[in-house]
Every structure is written in structure tokens, then in C-alpha cells.
Wavefront OBJ file of the C-alpha trace (Angstrom):
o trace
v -57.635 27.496 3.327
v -56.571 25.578 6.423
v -58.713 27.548 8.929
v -62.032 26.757 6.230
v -61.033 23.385 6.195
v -60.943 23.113 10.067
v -64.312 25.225 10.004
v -65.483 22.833 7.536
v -64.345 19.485 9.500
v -66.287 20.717 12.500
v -69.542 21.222 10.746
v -69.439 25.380 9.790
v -70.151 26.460 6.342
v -67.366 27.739 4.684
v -66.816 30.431 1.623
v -64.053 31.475 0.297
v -64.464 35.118 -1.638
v -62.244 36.491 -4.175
v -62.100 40.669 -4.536
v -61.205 42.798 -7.313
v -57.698 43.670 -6.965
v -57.424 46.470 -9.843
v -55.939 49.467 -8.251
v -54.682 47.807 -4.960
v -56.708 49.030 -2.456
v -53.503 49.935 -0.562
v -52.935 52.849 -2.952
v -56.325 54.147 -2.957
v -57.021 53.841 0.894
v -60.543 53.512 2.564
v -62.955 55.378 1.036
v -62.077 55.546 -2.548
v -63.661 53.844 -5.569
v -61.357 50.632 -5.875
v -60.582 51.481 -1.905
v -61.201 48.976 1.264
v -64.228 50.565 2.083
v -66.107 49.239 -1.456
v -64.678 46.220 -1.367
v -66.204 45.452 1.683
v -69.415 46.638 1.347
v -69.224 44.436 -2.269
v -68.939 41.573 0.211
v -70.914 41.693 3.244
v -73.662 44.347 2.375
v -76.345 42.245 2.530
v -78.858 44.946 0.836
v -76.677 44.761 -1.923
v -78.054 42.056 -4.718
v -74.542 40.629 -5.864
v -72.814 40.710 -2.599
v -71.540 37.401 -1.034
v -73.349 37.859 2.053
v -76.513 38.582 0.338
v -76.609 35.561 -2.548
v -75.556 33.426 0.749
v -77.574 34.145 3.585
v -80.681 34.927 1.540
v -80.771 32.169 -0.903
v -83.313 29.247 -0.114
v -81.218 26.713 -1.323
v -77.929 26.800 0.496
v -78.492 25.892 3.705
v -77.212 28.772 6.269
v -78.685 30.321 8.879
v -76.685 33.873 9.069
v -78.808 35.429 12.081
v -76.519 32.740 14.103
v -73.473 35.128 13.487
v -70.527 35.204 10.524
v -67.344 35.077 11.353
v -64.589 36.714 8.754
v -61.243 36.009 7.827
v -58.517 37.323 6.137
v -54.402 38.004 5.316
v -53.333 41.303 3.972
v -55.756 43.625 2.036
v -58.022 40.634 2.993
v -57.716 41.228 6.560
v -58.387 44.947 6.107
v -61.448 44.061 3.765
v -62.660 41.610 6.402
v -62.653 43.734 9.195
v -64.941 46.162 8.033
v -67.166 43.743 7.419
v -69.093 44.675 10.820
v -69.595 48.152 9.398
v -71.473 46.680 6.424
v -73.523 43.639 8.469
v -74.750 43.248 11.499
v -74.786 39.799 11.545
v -70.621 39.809 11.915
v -69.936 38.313 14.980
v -66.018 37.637 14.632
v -63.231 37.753 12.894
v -59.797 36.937 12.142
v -57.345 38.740 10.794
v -53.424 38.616 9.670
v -50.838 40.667 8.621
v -53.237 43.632 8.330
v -51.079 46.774 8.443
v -48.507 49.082 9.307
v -49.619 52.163 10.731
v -45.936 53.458 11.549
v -45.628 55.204 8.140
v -42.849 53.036 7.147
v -45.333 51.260 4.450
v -44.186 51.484 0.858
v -47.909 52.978 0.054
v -47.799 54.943 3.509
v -50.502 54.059 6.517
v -53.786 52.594 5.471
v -56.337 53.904 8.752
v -59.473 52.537 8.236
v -62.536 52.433 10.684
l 1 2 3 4 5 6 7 8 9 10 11 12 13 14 15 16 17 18 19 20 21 22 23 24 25 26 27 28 29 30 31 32 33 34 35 36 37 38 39 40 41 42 43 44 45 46 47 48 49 50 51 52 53 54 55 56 57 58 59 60 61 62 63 64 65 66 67 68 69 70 71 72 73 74 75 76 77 78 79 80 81 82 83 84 85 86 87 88 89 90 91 92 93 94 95 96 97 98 99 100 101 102 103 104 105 106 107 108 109 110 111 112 113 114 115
């Protein structure tokens, strides 16, 4: 929430975006159902009627211009849902990401590889 309220302070819209957490995405890696892969495309896909990205950029009365880029954030499963993001929307210009993985195979769920 600090980085949105920075954002925020300097004159950026700001969302914050809760995903569905049944499963944990860790467990059921990229491309499954409840995976990283859907619940990025549930965000960002803006061709997708219910996705964040869609019901923000394309709704008349919020005022946000998306063709000037999005930027994404996120900690955790959030960082690895985030940074997909570009795979699902052009209009992704940046992002930034924490604590997003261990690919060493010393993970309790074992290495999460995403594109």
C-alpha cells in the first residue's frame, strides 16, 4: 500500500486487486486451472469482460487513459501474478516485483518457472 500511496500522492491512478487464493497457485504452478497463468489473465486480459484491466481502462467513467502504459506490482504469488501481466496486455509497461521465487528447488512446493 505504500508504493500506491506514493503513486497516488504524485498524481497516478492507483488499484489495488485482490485474487482468488483457493488452491495456492504455488501448488498448481503456471498453467493449471487455479495456477498463475489464470490468475493473471483474470486480471489484465483486457478482452476479458470481468477482468480488472478491462472494467478499468474501458469504462467511461473512471478517468484513465491505459494506452499511456500500466505499471504492475506485487509480493509473493502477487509478484508472480503481476509479472505475467505483459503476456496478457500490451499496454504493461512496468513492473515491480518482490519476493517472487525460488527457483533452486529448495521451495516447500518445489520451483514455480513461469514465462
Amino acid at each position: 500500500m505504500y508504493f500506491m500511496q506514493l503513486m497516488a500522492a504524485n498524481g497516478y491512478i492507483t488499484v489495488s486487486v485482490d485474487y482468488d487464493d483457493i488452491g495456492r497457485s504455488y501448488m498448481n504452478g503456471c498453467n493449471e486451472p487455479l495456477g498463475f497463468e489464470a490468475k493473471s489473465r483474470a486480471i489484465f486480459d483486457p478482452t476479458l469482460p470481468n477482468s480488472v484491466a478491462n472494467q478499468v481502462c474501458n469504462d467511461d467513467t473512471i478517468p484513465v487513459d491505459c494506452a499511456m502504459g500500466i505499471a504492475t506490482a506485487g509480493f509473493s504469488q502477487g509478484a508472480h501474478i503481476s509479472i505475467m501481466a505483459r503476456n496478457y496486455n500490451p499496454q504493461v509497461t512496468g513492473n515491480l516485483v518482490f519476493a517472487n521465487g525460488n527457483y533452486n528447488g529448495n521451495f516447500r512446493y518445489g520451483s514455480v518457472l513461469c514465462k
